[in-house]
C-alpha positions as CSV (number, residue, x, y, z in Angstrom):
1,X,-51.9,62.8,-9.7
2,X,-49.8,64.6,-12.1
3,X,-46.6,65.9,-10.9
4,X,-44.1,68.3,-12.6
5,X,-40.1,68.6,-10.6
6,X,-38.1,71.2,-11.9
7,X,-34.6,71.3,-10.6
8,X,-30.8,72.9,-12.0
9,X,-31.2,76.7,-11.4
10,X,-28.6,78.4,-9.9
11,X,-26.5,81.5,-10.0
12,X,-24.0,82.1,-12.8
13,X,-22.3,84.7,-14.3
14,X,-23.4,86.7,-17.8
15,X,-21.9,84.1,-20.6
16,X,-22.1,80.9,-18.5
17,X,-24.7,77.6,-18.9
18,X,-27.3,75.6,-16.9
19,X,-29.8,73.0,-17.9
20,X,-32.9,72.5,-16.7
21,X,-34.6,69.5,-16.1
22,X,-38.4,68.9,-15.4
23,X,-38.9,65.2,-14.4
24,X,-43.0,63.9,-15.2
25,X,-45.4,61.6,-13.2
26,X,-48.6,60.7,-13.1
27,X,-49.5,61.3,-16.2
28,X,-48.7,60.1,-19.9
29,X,-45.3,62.3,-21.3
30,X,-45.6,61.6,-24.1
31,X,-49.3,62.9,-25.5
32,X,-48.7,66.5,-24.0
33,X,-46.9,69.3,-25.7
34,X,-44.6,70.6,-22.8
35,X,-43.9,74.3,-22.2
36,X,-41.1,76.3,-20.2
37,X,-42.4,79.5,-18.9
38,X,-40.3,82.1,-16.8
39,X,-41.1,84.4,-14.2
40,X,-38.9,87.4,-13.0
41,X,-39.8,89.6,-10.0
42,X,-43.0,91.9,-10.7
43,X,-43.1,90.7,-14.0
44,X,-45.7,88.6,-16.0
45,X,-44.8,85.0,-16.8
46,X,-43.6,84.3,-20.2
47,X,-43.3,81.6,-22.5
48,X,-39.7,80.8,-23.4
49,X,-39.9,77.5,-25.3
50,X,-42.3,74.6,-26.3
51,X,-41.6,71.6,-27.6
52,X,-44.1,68.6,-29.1
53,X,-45.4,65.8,-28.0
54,X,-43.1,63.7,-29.7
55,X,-40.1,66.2,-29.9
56,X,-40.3,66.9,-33.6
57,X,-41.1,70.7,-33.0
58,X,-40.2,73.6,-31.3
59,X,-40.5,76.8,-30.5
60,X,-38.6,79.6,-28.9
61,X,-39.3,83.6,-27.9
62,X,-37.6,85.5,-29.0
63,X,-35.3,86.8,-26.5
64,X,-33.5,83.0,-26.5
65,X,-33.7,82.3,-29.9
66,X,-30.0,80.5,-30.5
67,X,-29.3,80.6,-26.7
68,X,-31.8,78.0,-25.7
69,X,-32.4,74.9,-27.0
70,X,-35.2,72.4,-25.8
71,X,-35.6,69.0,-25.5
72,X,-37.5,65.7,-23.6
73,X,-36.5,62.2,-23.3
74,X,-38.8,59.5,-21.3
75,X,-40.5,61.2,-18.8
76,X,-38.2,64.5,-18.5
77,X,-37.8,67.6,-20.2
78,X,-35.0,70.0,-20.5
79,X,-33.5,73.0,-21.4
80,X,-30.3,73.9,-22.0
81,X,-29.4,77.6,-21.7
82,X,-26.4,79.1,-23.3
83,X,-24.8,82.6,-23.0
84,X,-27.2,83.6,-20.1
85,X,-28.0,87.1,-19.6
86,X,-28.9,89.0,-16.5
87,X,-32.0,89.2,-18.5
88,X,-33.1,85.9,-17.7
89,X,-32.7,85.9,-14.0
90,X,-36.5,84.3,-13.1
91,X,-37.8,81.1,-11.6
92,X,-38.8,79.0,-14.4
93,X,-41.7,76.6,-14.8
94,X,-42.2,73.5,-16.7
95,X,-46.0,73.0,-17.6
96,X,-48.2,70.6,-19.7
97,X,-49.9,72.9,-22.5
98,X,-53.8,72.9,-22.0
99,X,-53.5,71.8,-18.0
100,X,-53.2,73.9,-14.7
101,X,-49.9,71.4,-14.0
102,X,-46.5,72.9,-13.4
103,X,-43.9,72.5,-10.8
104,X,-42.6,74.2,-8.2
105,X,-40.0,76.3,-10.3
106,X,-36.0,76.6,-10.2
107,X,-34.3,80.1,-9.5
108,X,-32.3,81.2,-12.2
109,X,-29.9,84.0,-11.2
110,X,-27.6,85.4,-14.0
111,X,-25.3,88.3,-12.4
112,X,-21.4,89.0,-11.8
């Protein structure tokens, strides 16, 4: 069964840095194109970054372009946010592109 842990949300204040992590099972890493999506209270989801299957690409909106920056190793992926905004306060998702699979989420909270 394929399993997707998300985990390092927290509260911080505008300017500071958290990184995400989204830890895989039950399914090969390494053939799917992973995704982070975010989710902010009454808001649709959005798509924040994707990276390939092997790591060699990726892909960022727009509104964490230079902030954000992407990455996976074994069976975990990550994301490493910069200069946080109180714009980004949302649970965020980790997901395997073309499957139904994501975790649980982690809280983000940016705010003095």
């Amino acid at each position: 069964e394929a399993q997707l842990v998300e985990s390092g949300g927290g509260m911080v204040q505008p300017g500071g840095s958290l990184r995400l992590s989204c830890v895989a099972s039950g399914f090969t890493f390494s053939s799917f194109t992973m995704r982070w999506y975010r989710q902010a209270p009454g808001k649709e989801r959005d798509l924040v970054a994707t990276i390939s299957s092997v790591g060699g690409s990726t892909a960022y909106a727009d509104s964490v372009k230079g902030r954000f920056t992407i990455s996976r190793d074994k069976n975990t992926m990550f994301l490493q946010m910069n200069s946080l905004k109180p714009e980004d306060t949302a649970v965020y998702y980790c997901n395997a592109a073309g499957t139904g699979w994501r975790g649980q989420g982690t809280q983000v909270t940016v705010s003095s």
